[in-house]
Residue frames as qw, qx, qy, qz and C-alpha x, y, z in Angstrom:
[[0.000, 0.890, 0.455, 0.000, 0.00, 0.00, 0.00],
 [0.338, 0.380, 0.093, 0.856, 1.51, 3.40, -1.15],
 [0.082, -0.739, -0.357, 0.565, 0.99, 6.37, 1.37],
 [0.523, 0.479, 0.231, 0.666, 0.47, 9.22, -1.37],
 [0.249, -0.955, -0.153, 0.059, -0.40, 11.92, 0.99],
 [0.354, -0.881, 0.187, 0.252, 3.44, 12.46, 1.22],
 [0.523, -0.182, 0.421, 0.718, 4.87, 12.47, -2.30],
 [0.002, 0.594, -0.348, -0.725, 5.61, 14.23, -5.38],
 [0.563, 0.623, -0.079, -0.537, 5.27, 13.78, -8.52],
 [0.321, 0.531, -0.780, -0.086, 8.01, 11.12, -8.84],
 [0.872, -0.171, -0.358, -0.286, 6.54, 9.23, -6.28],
 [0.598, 0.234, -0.489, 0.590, 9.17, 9.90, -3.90],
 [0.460, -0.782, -0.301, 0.294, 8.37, 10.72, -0.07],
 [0.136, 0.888, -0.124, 0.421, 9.43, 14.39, 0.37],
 [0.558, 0.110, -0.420, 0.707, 12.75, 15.00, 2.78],
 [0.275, -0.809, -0.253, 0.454, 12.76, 17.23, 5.70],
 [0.251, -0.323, 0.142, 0.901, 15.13, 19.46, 3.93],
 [0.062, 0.301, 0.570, 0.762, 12.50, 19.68, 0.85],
 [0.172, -0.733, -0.641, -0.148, 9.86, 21.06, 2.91],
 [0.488, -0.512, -0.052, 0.705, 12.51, 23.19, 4.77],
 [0.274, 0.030, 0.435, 0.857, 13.19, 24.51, 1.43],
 [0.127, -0.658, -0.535, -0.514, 9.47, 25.51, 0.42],
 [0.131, -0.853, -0.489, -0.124, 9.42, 27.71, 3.74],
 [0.424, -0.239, -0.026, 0.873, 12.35, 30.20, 3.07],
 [0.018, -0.071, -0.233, -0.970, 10.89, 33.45, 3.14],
 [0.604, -0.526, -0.455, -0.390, 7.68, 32.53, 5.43],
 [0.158, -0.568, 0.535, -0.605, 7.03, 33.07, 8.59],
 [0.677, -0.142, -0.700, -0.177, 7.27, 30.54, 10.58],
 [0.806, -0.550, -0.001, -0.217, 6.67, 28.81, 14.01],
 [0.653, 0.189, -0.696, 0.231, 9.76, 27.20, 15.68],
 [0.769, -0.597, 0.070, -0.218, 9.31, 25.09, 19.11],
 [0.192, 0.488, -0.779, 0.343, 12.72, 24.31, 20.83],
 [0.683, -0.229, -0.677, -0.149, 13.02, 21.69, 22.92],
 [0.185, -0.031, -0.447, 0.875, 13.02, 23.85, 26.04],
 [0.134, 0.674, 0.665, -0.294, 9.61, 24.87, 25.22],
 [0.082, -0.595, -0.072, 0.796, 10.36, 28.10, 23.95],
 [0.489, 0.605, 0.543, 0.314, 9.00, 29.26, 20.61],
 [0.119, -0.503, 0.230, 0.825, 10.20, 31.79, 18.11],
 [0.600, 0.674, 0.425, 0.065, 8.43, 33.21, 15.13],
 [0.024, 0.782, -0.090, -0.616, 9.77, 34.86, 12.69],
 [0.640, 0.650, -0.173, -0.372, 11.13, 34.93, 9.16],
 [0.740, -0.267, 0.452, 0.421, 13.30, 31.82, 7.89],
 [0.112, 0.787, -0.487, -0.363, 16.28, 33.58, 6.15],
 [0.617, 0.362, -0.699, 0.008, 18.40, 29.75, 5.30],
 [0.866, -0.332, 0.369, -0.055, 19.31, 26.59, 7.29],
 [0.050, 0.516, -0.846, -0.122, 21.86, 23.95, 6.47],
 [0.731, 0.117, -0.647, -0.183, 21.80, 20.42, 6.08],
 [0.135, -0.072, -0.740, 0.655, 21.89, 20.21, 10.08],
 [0.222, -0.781, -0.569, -0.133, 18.61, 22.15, 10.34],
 [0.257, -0.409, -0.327, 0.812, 20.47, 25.15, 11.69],
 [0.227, 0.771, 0.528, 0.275, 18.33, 28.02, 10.86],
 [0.307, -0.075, -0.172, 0.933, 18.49, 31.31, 10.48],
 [0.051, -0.731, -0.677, -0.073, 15.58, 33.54, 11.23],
 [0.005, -0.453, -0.266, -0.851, 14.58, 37.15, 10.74],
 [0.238, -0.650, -0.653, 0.307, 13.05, 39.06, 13.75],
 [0.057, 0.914, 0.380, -0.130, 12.23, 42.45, 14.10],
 [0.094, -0.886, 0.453, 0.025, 15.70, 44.14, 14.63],
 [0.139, -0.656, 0.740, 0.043, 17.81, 41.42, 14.35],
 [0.798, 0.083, -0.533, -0.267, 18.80, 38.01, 12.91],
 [0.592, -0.492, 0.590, -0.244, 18.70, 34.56, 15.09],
 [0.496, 0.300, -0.815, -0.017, 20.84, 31.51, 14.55],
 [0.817, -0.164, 0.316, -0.454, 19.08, 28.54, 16.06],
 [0.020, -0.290, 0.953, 0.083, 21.18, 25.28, 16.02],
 [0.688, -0.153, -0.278, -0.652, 18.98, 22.82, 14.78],
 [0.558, -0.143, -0.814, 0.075, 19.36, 19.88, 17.13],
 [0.016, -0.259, -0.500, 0.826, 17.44, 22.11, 19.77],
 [0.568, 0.063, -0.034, -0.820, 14.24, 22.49, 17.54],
 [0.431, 0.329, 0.713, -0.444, 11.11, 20.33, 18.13],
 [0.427, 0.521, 0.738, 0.044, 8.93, 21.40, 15.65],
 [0.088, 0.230, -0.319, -0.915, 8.88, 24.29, 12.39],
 [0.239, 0.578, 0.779, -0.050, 5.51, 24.99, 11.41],
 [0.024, 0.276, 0.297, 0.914, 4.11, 27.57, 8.68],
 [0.504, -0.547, -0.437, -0.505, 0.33, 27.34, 10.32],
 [0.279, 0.109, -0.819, 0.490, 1.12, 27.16, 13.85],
 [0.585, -0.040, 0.449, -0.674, -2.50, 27.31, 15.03],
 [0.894, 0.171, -0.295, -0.291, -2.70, 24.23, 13.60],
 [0.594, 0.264, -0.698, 0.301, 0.62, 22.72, 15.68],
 [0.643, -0.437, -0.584, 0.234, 0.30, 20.57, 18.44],
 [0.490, -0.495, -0.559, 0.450, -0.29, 21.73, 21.67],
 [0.116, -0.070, -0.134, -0.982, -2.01, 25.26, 20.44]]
């Protein structure tokens, strides 16, 4: 049984990085695993998940083995 909810067009399951990609230049949700949560714009990331992110005044580098969870809808992510 094929799950198609989570491919493409090839018929390949999408990567974490390929969804990563589709939300440069969106704001997003990010939950750390401290609890804390930062919104703001994602500038780039790496192939680690570090991210960079756009806030009012200033950019933030977030290491990614300290994020939980990156959401574009976050009233739609757990525990909202």
């Amino acid at each position: 049984m094929t799950n198609n909810r989570n491919t493409r067009n090839e018929g390949k399951p999408e990567q974490p990085l390929d969804v990563l990609a589709s939300m440069v230049n969106e704001n997003i949700l990010i939950r750390l695993m401290d609890r804390t949560e930062v919104v703001g714009e994602l500038l780039e990331y790496d192939s680690y998940m570090n991210l960079r992110i756009a806030l009012k005044k200033e950019d933030l580098l977030i290491r990614g083995n300290n994020v939980v969870l990156i959401a574009l809808n976050w009233e739609d992510a757990p525990g909202k």
